[in-house]
Each structure stands twice: as structure tokens, then as C-alpha cells.
C-alpha positions as CSV (number, residue, x, y, z in Angstrom):
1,X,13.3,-6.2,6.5
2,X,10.1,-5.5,4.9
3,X,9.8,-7.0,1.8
4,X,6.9,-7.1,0.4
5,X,5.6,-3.7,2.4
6,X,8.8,-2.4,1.0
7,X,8.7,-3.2,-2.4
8,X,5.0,-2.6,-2.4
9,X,5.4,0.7,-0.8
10,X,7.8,2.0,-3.0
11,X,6.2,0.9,-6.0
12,X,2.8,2.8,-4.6
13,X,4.6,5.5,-3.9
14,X,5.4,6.4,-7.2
15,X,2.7,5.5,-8.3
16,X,0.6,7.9,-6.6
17,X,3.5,10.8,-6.3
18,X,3.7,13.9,-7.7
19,X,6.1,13.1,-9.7
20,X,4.0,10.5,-11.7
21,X,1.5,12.6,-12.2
22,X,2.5,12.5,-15.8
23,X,1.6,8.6,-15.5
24,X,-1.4,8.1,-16.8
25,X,-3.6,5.2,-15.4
26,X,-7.7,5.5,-15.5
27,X,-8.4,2.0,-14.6
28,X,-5.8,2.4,-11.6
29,X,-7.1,5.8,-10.8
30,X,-10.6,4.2,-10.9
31,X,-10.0,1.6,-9.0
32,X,-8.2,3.7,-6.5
33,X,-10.9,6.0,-5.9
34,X,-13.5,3.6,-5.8
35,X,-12.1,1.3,-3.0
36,X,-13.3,1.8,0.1
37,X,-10.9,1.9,3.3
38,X,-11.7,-0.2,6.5
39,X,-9.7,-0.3,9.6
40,X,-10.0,-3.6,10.0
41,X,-8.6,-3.9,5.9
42,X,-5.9,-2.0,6.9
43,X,-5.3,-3.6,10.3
44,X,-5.2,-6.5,8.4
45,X,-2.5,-5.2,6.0
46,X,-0.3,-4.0,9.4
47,X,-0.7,-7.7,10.3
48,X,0.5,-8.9,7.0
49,X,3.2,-7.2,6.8
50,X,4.7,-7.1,10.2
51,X,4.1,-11.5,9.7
52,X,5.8,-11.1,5.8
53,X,8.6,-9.0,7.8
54,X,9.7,-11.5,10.2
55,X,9.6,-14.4,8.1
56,X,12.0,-12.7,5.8
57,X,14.1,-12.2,8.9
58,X,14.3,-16.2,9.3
59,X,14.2,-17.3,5.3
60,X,16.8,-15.7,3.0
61,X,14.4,-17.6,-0.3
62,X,11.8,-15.0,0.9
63,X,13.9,-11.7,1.2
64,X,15.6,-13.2,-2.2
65,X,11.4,-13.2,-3.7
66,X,11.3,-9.5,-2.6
67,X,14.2,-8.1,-3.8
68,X,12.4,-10.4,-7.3
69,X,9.4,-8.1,-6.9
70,X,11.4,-5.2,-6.3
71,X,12.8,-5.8,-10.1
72,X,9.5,-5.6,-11.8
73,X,7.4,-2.9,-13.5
74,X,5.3,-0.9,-11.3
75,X,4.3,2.1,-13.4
76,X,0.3,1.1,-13.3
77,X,-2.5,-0.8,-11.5
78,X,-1.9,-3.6,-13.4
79,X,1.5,-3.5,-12.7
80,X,1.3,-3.7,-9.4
81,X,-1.3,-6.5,-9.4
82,X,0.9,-8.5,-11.2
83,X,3.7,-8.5,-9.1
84,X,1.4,-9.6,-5.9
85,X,0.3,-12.5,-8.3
86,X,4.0,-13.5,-9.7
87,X,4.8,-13.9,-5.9
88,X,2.2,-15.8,-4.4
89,X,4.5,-16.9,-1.5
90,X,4.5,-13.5,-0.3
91,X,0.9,-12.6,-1.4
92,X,0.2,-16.0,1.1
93,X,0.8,-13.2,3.8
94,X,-2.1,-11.0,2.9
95,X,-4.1,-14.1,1.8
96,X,-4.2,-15.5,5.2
97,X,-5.3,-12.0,6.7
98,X,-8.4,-12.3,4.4
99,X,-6.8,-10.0,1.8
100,X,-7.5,-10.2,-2.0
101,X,-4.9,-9.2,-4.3
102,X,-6.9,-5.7,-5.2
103,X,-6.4,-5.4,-1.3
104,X,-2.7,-5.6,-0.9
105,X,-2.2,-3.1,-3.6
106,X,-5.4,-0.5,-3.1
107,X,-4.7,-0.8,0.6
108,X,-1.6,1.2,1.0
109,X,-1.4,2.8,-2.5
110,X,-5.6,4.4,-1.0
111,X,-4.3,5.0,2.6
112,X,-0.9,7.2,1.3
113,X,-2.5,9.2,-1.5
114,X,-6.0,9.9,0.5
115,X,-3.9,10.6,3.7
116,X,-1.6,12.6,2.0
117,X,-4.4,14.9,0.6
118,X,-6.4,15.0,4.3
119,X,-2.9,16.4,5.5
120,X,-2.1,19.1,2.3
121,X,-5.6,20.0,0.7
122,X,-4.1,21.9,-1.4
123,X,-2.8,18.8,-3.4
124,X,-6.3,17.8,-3.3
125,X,-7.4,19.2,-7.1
126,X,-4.5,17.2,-8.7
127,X,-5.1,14.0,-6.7
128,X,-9.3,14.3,-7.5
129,X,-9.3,11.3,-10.2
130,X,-7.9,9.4,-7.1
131,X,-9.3,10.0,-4.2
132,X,-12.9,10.3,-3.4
133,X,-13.8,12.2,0.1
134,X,-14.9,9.4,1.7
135,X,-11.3,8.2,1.5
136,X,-10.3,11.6,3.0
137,X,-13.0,12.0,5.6
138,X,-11.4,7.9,6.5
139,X,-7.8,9.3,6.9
140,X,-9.3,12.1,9.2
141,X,-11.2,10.5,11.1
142,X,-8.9,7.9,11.6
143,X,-5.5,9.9,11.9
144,X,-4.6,8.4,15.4
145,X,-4.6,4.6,14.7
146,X,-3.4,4.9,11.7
147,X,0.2,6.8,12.7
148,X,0.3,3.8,15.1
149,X,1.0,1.7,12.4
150,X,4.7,1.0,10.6
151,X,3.7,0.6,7.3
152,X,1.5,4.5,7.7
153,X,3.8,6.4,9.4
154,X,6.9,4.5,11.0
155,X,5.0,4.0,14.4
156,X,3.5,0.8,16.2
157,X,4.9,-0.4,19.3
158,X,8.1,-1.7,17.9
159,X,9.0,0.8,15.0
160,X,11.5,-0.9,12.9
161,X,13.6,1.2,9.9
């Protein structure tokens, strides 16, 4: 079980959907389309989460801290940010990697929405306060690697649901 890539993930995910386009968030927006994307960031993230996801396998407290997280606003930036810091034994994951807390919630919550737009332009108008083109032009050039990964696209070398 992922945990916190679940939780995070699906928090992100609404975050930066469609359907929370209503939601409005400048300093998440900002921050969104300011950070910049590195593979070895986002490597770093796969690594986090794939360590987070077997430990929860082996320690019920942590799956039991997830489904926590899972319970707590997500509707903004800050949001988000605060659930990473109310769980700092599943932030410790990231932490070790070399990830700041800005990381493990600008990481994936970046990757899907600047992805998403480098696959559907046509989205790209509505997700402009979001995404900057160098977040694009990162997803392009960088579409191979990142569909390897779970956490991007289900893939990696052993795919888990």
C-alpha cells in the first residue's frame, strides 16, 4: 500500500483537476509554477515512496498514520503542506531522500498537472497560472523515464496497484 504517495496523490489530484478549478489558490498556483522539476527530485520522490510503501507493508502504526493523513483538508497548498508536517514519520521518508516538505507536495502535484498539459495542450489555457513551460518542455523531454515510474504512470519494474 502506498500511503503517503496515496494519500498525497489524491489530495494533488484534486487539487490540480479540473474539477477544482473553481478552487482558488494563488500562493499554491504560485508556488506550483515556480518550482522547478529535476529528475533526480523526482527520482528521489519514486525512491521515497516505493521505501514509505514497503514499510507500511511491515508496520500497521504507519498504514494507520496514512489513512490519518488521508482524513485531513487538502483543498490548498497549505493544506497539503500541513499534512506532510502533522506526519513527520512519513515525511522522514522524503526527508532522507534530501526532500523538503515544498518537495513532497510540489513534486507530484508539478509532475501531474505539467504532464497532463504536455499530453492535452488544449487544457493548457486553464492550467496557465500553474504551469510554466519549462515544466512542460520537462514532462516532454522527459516522457520515457518518467512513465517508468509507479507513482507517474503505474510503471517501474514491479508495478504494484
Amino acid at each position: 500500500m502506498r500511503v503517503i504517495c496515496t494519500a498525497l496523490l489524491a489530495a494533488l489530484l484534486m487539487s490540480g483537476s479540473a474539477g477544482a478549478a473553481e478552487l482558488k489558490d494563488p500562493a499554491g498556483d504560485k508556488a506550483m509554477r515556480e518550482y522547478v522539476l529535476t529528475l533526480p527530485k523526482v527520482k528521489a520522490f519514486e525512491a521515497a515512496g516505493e521505501a514509505l510503501e514497503a514499510a507500511t507493508e511491515k508496520d500497521q502504526s504507519l498504514k494507520d498514520e496514512g489513512e490519518k493523513m488521508d482524513n485531513e483538508p487538502d483543498k490548498t497548498f497549505a493544506d497539503l503542506k500541513a499534512k506532510i508536517a502533522h506526519h513527520p514519520r512519513l515525511y522522514a521518508f522524503f526527508s532522507k531522500e534530501g526532500l523538503s516538505q515544498d518537495d513532497a507536495v510540489l513534486i507530484p502535484l508539478t509532475l501531474i498537472t505539467a504532464c497532463s498539459v504536455a499530453e492535452y495542450p488544449q487544457i493548457a489555457q486553464t492550467m496557465s497560472d500553474r504551469v510554466s513551460p519549462s515544466q512542460i518542455a520537462f514532462c516532454k523531454q522527459n516522457k520515457a523515464a518518467l512513465e517508468m515510474m509507479k507513482f507517474v504512470s503505474g510503471g517501474g519494474s514491479s508495478a504494484t496497484p
